[in-house]
C-alpha positions as CSV (number, residue, x, y, z in Angstrom):
1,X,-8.6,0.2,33.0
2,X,-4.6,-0.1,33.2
3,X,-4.9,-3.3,34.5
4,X,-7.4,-4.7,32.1
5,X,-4.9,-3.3,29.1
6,X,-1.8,-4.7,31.1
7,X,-3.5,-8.5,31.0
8,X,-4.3,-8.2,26.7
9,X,-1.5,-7.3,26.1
10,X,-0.1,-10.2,28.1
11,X,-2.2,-12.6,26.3
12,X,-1.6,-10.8,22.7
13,X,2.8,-11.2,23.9
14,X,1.9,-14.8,25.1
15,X,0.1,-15.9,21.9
16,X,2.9,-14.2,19.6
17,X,5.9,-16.1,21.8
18,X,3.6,-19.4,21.5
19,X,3.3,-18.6,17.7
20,X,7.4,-18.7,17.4
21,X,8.0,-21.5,19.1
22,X,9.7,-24.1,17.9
23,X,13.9,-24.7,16.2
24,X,13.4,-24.1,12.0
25,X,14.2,-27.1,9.5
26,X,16.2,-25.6,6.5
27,X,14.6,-22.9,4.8
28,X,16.5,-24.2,1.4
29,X,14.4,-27.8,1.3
30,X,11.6,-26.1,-0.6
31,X,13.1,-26.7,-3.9
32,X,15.1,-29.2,-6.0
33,X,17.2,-26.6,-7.3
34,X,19.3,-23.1,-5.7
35,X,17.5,-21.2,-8.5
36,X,13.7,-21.3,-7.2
37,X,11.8,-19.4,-4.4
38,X,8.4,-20.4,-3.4
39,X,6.9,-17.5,-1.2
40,X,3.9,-17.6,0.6
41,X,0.7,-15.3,0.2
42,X,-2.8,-15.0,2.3
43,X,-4.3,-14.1,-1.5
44,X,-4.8,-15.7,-4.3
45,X,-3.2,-13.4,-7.5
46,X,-6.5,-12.9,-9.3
47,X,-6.9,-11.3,-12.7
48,X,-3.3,-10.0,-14.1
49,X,-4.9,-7.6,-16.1
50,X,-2.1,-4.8,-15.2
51,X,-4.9,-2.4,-15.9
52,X,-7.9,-3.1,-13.5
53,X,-7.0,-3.6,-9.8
54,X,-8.2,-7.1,-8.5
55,X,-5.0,-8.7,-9.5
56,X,-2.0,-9.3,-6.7
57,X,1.0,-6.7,-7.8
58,X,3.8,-8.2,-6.1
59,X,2.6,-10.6,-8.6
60,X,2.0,-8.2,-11.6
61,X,5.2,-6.4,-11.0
62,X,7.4,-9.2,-11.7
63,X,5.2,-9.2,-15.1
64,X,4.7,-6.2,-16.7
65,X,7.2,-2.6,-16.6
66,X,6.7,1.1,-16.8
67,X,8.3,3.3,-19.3
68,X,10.3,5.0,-16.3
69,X,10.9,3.7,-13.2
70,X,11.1,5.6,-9.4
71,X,14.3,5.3,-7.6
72,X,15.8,7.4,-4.3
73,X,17.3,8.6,-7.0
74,X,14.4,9.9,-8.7
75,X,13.0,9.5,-11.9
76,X,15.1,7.0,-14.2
77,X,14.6,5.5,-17.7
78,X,13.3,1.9,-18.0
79,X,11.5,0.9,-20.9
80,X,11.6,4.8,-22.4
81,X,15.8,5.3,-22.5
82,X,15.2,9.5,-22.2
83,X,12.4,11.8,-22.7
84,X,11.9,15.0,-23.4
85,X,9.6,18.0,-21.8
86,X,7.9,20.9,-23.2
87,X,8.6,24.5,-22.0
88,X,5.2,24.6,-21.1
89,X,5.1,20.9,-19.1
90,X,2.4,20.0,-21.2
91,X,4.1,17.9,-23.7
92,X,5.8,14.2,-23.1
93,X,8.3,13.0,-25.2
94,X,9.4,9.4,-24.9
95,X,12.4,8.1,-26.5
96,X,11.8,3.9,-26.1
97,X,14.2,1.3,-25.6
98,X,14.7,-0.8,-29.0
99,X,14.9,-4.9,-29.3
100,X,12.2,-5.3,-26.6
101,X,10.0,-8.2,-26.9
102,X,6.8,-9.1,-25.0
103,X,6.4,-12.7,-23.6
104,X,4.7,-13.4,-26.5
105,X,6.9,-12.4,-29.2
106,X,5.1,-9.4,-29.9
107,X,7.5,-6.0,-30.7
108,X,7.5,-3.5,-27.9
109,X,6.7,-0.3,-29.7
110,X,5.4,3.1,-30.3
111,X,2.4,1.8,-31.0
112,X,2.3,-0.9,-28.4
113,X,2.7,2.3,-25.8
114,X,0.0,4.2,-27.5
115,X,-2.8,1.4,-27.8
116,X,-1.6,0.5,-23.9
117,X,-2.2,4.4,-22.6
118,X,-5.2,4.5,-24.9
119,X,-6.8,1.4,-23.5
120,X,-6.3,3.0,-20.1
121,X,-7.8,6.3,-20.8
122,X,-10.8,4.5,-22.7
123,X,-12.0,2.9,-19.1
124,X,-11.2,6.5,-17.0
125,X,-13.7,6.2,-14.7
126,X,-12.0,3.1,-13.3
127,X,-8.9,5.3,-12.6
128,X,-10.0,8.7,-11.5
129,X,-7.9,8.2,-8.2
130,X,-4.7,8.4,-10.6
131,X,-4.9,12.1,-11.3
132,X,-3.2,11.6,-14.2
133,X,-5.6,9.9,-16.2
134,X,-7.9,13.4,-16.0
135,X,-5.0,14.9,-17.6
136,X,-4.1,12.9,-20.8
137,X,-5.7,14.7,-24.0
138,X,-3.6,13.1,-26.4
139,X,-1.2,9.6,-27.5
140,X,0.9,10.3,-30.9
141,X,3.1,7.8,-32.7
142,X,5.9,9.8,-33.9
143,X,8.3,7.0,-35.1
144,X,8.4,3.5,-34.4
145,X,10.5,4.3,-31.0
146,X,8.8,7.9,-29.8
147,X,5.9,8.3,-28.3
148,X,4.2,11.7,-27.5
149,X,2.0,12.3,-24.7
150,X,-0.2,15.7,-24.2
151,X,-1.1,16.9,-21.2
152,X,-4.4,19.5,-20.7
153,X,-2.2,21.5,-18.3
154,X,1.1,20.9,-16.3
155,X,1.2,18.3,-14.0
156,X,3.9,17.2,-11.6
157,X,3.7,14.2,-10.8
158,X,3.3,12.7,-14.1
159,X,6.4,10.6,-14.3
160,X,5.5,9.7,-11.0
161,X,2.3,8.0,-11.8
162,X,3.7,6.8,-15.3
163,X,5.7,4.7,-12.7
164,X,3.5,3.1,-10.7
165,X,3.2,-0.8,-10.9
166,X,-0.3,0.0,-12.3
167,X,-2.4,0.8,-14.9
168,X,0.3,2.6,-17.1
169,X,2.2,-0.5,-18.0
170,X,2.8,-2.6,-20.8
171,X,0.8,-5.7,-22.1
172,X,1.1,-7.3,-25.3
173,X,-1.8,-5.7,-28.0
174,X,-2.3,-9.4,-29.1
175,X,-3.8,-9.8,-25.5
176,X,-6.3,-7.3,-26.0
177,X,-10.3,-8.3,-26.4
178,X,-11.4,-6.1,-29.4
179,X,-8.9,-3.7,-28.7
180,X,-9.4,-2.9,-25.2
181,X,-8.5,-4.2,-22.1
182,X,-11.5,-2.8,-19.8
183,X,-13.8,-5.8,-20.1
184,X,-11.0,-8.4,-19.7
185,X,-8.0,-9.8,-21.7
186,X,-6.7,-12.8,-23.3
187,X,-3.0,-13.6,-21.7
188,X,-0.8,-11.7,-19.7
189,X,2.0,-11.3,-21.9
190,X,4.3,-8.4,-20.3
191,X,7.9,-7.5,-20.7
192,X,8.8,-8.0,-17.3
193,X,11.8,-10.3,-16.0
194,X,9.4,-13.4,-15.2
195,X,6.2,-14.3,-17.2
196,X,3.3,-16.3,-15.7
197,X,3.0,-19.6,-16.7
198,X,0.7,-21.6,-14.4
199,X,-2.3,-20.9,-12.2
200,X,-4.3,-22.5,-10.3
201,X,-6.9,-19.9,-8.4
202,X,-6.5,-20.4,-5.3
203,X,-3.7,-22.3,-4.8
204,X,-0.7,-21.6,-6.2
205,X,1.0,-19.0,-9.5
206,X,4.1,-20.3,-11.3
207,X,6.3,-18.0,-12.6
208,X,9.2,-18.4,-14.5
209,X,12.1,-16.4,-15.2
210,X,12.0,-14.5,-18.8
211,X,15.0,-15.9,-20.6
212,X,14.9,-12.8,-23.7
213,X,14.5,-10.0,-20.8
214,X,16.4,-6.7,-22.2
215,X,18.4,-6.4,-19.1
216,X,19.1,-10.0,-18.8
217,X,17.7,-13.4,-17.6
218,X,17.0,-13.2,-13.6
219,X,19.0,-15.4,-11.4
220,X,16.3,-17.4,-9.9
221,X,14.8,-19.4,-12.6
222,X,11.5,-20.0,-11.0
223,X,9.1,-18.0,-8.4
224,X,5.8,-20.1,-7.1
225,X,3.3,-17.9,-4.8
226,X,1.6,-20.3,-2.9
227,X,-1.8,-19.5,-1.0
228,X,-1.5,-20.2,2.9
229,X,-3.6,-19.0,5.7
230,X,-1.2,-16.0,7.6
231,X,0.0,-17.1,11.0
232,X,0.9,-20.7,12.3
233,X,0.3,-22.5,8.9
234,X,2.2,-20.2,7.0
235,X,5.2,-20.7,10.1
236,X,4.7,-24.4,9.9
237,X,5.1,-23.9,6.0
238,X,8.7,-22.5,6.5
239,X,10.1,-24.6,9.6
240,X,9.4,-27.9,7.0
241,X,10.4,-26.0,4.1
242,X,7.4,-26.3,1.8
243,X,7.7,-22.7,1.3
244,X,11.2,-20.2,1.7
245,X,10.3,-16.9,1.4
246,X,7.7,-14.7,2.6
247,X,6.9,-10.7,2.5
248,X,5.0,-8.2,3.7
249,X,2.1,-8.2,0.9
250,X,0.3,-5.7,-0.9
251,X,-2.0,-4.8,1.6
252,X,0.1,-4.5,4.2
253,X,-0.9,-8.1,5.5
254,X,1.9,-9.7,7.5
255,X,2.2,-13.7,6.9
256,X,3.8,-14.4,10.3
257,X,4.0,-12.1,13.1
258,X,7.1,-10.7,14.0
259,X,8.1,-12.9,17.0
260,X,8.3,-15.8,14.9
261,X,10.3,-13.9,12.6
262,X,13.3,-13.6,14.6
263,X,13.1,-17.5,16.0
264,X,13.3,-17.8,12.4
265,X,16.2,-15.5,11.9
266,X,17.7,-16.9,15.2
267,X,17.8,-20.4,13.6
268,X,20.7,-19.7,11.0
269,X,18.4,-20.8,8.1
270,X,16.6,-17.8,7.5
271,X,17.4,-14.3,7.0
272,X,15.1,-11.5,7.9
273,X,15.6,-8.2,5.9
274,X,13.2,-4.8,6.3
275,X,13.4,-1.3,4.3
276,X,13.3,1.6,5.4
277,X,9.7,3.5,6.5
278,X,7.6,3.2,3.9
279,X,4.2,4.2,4.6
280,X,2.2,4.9,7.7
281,X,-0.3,2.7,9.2
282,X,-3.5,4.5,10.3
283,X,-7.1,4.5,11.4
284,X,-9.4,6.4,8.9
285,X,-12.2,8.7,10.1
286,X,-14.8,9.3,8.2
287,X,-15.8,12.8,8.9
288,X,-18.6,12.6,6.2
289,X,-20.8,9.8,7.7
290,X,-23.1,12.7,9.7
291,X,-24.6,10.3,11.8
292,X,-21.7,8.8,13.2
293,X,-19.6,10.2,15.9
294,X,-16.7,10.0,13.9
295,X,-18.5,13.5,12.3
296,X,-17.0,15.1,15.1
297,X,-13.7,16.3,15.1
298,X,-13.6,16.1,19.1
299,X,-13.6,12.4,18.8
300,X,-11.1,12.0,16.1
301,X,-9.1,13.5,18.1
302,X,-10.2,11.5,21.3
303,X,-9.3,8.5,19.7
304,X,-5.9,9.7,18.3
305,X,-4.6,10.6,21.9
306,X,-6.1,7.2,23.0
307,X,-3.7,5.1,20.7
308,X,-0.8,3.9,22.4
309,X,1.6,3.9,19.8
310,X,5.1,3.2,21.5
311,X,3.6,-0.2,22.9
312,X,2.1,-1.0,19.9
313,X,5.4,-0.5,18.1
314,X,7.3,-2.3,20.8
315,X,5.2,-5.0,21.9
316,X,3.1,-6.1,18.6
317,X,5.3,-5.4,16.1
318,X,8.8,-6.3,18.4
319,X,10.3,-3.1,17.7
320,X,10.2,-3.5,14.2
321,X,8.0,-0.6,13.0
322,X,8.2,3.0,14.9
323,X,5.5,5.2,16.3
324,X,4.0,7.5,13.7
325,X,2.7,10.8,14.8
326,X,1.7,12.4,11.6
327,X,0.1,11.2,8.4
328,X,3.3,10.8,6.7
329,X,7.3,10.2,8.3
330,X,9.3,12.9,7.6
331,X,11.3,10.9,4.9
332,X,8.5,11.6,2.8
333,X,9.0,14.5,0.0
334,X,7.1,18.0,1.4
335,X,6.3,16.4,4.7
336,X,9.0,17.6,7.7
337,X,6.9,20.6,8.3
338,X,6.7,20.2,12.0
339,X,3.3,19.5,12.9
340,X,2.3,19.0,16.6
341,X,2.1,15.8,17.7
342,X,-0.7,14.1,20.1
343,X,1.1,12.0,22.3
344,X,-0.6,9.2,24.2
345,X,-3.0,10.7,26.8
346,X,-6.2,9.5,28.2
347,X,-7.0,12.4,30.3
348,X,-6.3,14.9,27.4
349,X,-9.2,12.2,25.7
350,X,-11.5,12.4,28.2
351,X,-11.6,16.2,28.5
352,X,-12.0,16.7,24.7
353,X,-15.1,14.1,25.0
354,X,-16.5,16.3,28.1
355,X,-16.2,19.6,26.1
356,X,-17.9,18.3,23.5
357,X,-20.8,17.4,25.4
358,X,-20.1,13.2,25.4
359,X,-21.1,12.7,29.4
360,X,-20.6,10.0,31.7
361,X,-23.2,10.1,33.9
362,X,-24.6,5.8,33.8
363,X,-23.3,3.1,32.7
364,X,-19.6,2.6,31.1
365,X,-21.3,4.1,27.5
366,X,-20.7,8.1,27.3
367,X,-24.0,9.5,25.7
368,X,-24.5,12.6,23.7
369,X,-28.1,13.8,22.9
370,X,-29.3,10.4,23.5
371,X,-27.1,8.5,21.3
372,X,-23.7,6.7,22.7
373,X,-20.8,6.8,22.0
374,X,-20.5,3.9,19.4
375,X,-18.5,2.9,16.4
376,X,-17.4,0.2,14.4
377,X,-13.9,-0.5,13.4
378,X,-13.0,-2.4,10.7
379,X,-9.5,-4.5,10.3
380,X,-8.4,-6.6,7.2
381,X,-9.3,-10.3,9.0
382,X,-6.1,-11.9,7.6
383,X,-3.7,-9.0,9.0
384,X,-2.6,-10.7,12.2
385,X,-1.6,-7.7,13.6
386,X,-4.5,-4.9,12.5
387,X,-6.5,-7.8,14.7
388,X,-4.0,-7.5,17.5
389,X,-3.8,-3.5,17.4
390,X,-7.9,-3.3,17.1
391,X,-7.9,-5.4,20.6
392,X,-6.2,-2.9,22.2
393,X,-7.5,0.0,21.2
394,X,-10.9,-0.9,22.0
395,X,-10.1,-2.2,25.1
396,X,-8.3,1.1,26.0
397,X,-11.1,3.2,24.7
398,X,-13.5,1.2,26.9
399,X,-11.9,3.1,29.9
400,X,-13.0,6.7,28.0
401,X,-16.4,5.6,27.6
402,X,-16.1,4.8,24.2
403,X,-17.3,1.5,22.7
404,X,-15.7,0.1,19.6
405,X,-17.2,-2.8,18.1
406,X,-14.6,-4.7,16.1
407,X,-15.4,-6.2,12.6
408,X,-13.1,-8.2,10.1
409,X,-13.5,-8.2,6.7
410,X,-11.6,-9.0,3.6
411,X,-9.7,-6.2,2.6
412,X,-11.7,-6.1,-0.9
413,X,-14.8,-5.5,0.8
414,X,-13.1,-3.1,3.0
415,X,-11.7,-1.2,0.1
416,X,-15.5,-1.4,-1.2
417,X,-16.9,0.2,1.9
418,X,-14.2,2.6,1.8
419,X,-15.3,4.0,-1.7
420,X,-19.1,3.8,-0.1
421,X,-18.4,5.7,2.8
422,X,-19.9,2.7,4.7
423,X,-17.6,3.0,7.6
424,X,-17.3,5.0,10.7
425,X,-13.4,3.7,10.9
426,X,-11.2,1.4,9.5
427,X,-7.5,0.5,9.2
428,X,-5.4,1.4,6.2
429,X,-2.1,2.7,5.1
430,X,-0.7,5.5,3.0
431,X,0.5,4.7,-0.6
432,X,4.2,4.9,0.4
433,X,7.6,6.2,-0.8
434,X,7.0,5.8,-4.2
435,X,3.1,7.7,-4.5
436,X,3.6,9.9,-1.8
437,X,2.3,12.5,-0.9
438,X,0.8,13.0,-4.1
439,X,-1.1,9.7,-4.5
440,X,-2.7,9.7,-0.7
441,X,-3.1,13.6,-1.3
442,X,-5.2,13.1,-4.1
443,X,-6.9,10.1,-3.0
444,X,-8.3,12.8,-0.3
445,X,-10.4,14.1,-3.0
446,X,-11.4,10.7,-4.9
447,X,-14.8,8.9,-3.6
448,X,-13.3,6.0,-4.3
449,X,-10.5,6.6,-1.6
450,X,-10.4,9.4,0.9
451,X,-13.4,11.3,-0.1
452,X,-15.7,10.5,2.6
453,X,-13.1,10.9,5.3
454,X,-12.1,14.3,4.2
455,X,-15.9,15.5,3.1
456,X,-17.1,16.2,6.6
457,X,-14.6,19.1,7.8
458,X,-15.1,22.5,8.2
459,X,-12.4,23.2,5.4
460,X,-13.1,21.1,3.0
461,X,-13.6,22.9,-0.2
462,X,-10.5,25.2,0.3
463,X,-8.9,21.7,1.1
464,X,-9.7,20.7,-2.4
465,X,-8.9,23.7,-3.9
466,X,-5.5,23.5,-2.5
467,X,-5.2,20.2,-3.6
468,X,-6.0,20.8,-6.8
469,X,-3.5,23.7,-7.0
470,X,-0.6,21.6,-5.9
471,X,-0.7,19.8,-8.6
472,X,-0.5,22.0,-11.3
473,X,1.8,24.3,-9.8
474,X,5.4,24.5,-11.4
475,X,6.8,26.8,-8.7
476,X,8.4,24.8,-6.1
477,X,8.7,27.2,-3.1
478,X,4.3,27.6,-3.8
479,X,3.9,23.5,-3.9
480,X,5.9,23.6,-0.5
481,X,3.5,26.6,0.9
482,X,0.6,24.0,-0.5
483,X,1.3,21.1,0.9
484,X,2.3,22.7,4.1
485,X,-1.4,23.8,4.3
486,X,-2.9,20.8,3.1
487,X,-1.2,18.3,5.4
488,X,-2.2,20.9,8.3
489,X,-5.2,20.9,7.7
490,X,-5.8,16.9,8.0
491,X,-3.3,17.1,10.7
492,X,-5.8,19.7,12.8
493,X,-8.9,17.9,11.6
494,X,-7.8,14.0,12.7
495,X,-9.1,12.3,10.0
496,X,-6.4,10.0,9.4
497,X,-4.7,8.9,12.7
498,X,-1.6,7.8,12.4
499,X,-0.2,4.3,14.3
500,X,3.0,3.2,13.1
501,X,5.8,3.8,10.3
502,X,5.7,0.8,8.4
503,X,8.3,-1.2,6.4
504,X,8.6,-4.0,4.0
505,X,9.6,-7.1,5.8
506,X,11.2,-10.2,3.8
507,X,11.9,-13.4,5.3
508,X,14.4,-15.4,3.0
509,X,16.7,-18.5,3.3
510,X,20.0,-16.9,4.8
511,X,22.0,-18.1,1.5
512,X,19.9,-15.6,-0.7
513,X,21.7,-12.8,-1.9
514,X,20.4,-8.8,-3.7
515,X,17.6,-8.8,-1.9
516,X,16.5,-5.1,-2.0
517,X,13.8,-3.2,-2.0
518,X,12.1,-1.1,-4.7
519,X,10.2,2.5,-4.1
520,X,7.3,1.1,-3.3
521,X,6.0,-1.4,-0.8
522,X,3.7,-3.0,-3.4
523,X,6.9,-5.1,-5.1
524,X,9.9,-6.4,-4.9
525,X,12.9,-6.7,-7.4
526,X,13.0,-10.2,-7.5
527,X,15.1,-10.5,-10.8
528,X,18.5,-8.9,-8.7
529,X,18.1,-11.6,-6.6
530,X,20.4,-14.9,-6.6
531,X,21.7,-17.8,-4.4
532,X,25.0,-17.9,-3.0
């Protein structure tokens, strides 16, 4: 079985070195001018409605803004200057920022806020996952720049998910169908640094910088996302300069694989800059599905010491990302609680699969009750390296007696199977810096998320209740004791199964200045960015 694993994955190096080959023309051909970036993206940016969720958000970030925005600093005013908290945490006070316009013209006010928050609320269903939106009871126009918001109870992480790059943000009211934004809209008219100002589905976005932003006109006058196919094209795409930029997108998808990055780098046109961890990369198990073997917790954790995560961090991803043994890096707010880690470990594998009555007696298949030991694991198909990483698990899982059989999808349907529970596993990846660990925490609770992968354990409903509890809590030292339980008990249970720390990777031509890195892995601040 070592040997088999040895030859894939030097075929998988081979492919990636082939993939890289070949010296870079000037990453700064793409455009006629030093103020324009044209970046390129497996997906097309669908509907900009900021509130639904088909739409690209590296693209609606550059669009539409928050009233407060998450920094490592923490919480910090953007389109509300200050706010103001009730005793009780139940009661939002927002004091706005005056002489903001929307792309349309349209005054960014009070009321603006309050129709936005309303049209959100009035489609909850959509946005259970955002605990939030459970908790708004009431919207109040106090002045033409403050805006009350009323909680049912306290909740935590409120300015949190205020800041998220969706669905509490800010379109113009005149783009609203009948005064909602549910069923659709008529223009995407934000307040955001750039404004959108040519699509053609499928092929390309223009957007172009916003020259009455509050904080200033950006730098780079003009950003095109241009659809490619992820791997050689997209490499071809930057040696000849048809596009300059690419980035890590928002589902995780990498454009070009890392190898290629670096020839890239190497060449002295192109820059290559990554943040720090942001989220974890991981297999979901869904502990729900009873007629799967990923019911049993035996196998989760069969499969979680069958991962070999140090080569997968060194040989798929160069390096560049760094073995993650828990659901969330320690970086992460409430999560350095010291958790146990399963190191790779076949035999440690096989004996949990023996215990558990999975034997080997014919064949390469271990059985159980007379059904094998089956599964199907799905991987976004335009990921290069989810493909990659599936390849190599399931060959090293062969030698265990486990049989994987490997399916790509789109990652919309995979998000749709997901909510299903249609799925015995599947890649995905934690919310990041930003959300975390409330978002993924509460996601574990949401049908639409985590649900089904959490549903099937033993503990389960005091799971819930904790995690309902954490959330309301406004004792610190309690949410500590919570989240220590909670993250425990999915820890003990192997329901997510961590792979690598992952990071936001941006190649850029190597004259491009401010390029940064926001809170969250879904955007980037484009609008700091200039040429030298």
């Amino acid at each position: 079985m070592k040997r088999r694993y040895a030859i894939l994955l030097a075929a998988v190096t081979s492919m990636a070195v082939l993939a890289g080959c070949g010296q870079a023309d000037s990453g700064q051909n793409t455009s006629n001018s030093s103020r324009e970036l044209v970046y390129a993206t497996v997906k097309d940016i669908n509907d900009m409605n900021p509130h639904l969720y088909t739409g690209s958000m590296p693209a609606q970030g550059k669009v539409y803004e928050s009233l407060v925005e998450n920094t490592p600093e923490g919480i910090k005013p953007l389109l509300a200057e200050s706010w103001d908290i009730s005793a009780d945490g139940t009661v939002y006070t927002f004091h706005l920022r005056q002489g903001v316009v929307f792309h349309d013209g349209e005054p960014f006010n009070a009321e603006a806020v309050r129709l936005n928050i309303d049209a959100v609320q009035h489609n909850a269903v959509k946005h259970a996952w955002i605990k939030l939106s459970t908790k708004i009871v009431d919207t109040k126009v106090i002045d033409e720049y403050t805006f009350e918001m009323t909680l049912s109870e306290p909740y935590y992480p409120a300015l949190l998910e205020l800041s998220m790059t969706r669905p509490y943000v800010f379109l113009s009211p005149k783009d609203f169908i009948n005064g909602e934004t549910k069923d659709g809209v008529n223009g995407y008219n934000g307040t955001g640094p750039y404004r959108l100002t040519e699509h053609q589905t499928d092929q390309y976005a223009v957007f172009e910088a916003n020259k009455d932003y509050w904080n200033g006109a950006p730098a780079i006058e003009k950003i095109t996302a241009k659809v490619l196919p992820t791997g050689e094209t997209t490499f071809l795409a930057l040696q000849k300069g048809e596009v300059n930029f690419v980035f890590t997108d928002d589902r995780g998808t990498d454009s070009i694989d890392a190898e290629s990055m670096d020839r890239l780098a190497e060449s002295g046109d192109y820059q290559v800059v990554r943040s720090e961890p942001m989220n974890t990369k991981m297999i979901v198990a869904n502990s729900g599905k009873t007629d799967s073997p990923a019911n049993e917790k035996a196998v989760r954790e069969a499969i979680w010491y069958a991962i070999d995560r140090d080569t997968i961090a060194r040989h798929i991803f160069n390096g560049k990302e760094t073995p993650a043994e828990t659901l969330f890096s320690p970086n992460v707010n409430y999560a350095d609680i010291g958790l146990k880690p399963r190191a790779y470990d076949l035999l440690a594998a096989e004996r949990l699969l023996e215990e558990a009555g999975w034997g080997l007696s014919s064949g390469e298949v271990r059985m159980k009750d007379g059904k094998p030991l089956t599964m199907k694991l799905y991987y976004d198909a335009a990921s290069l390296s989810q493909k990659t990483q599936a390849e190599l698990i399931q060959n090293t899982v062969k030698g265990i007696g486990m049989q994987l059989t490997l399916v790509g999808e789109d990652s919309s349907s995979i998000a749709r199977r997901r909510a299903a529970g249609d799925y015995d596993l599947l890649f995905n990846q934690t919310w990041g810096l930003a959300y975390d660990p409330q978002s993924t925490v509460s996601a574990f609770t949401t049908e639409s998320s985590y649900y089904h992968a959490t549903s099937g354990i033993a503990q389960a409903e005091d799971l819930y209740s904790n995690i309902k509890e954490v959330m309301v809590t406004t004792d610190e030292e309690q949410r500590k004791s919570l989240y220590a339980d909670i993250l425990t008990t999915v820890h003990d249970e192997a329901v997510f199964i961590p792979i690598t720390n992952g990071n936001l990777t941006v190649v850029a031509p190597g004259s491009l200045q401010g390029i940064g890195f926001k809170q969250t892995q879904f955007e980037l601040p484009f609008e700091t960015m200039h040429f030298q």
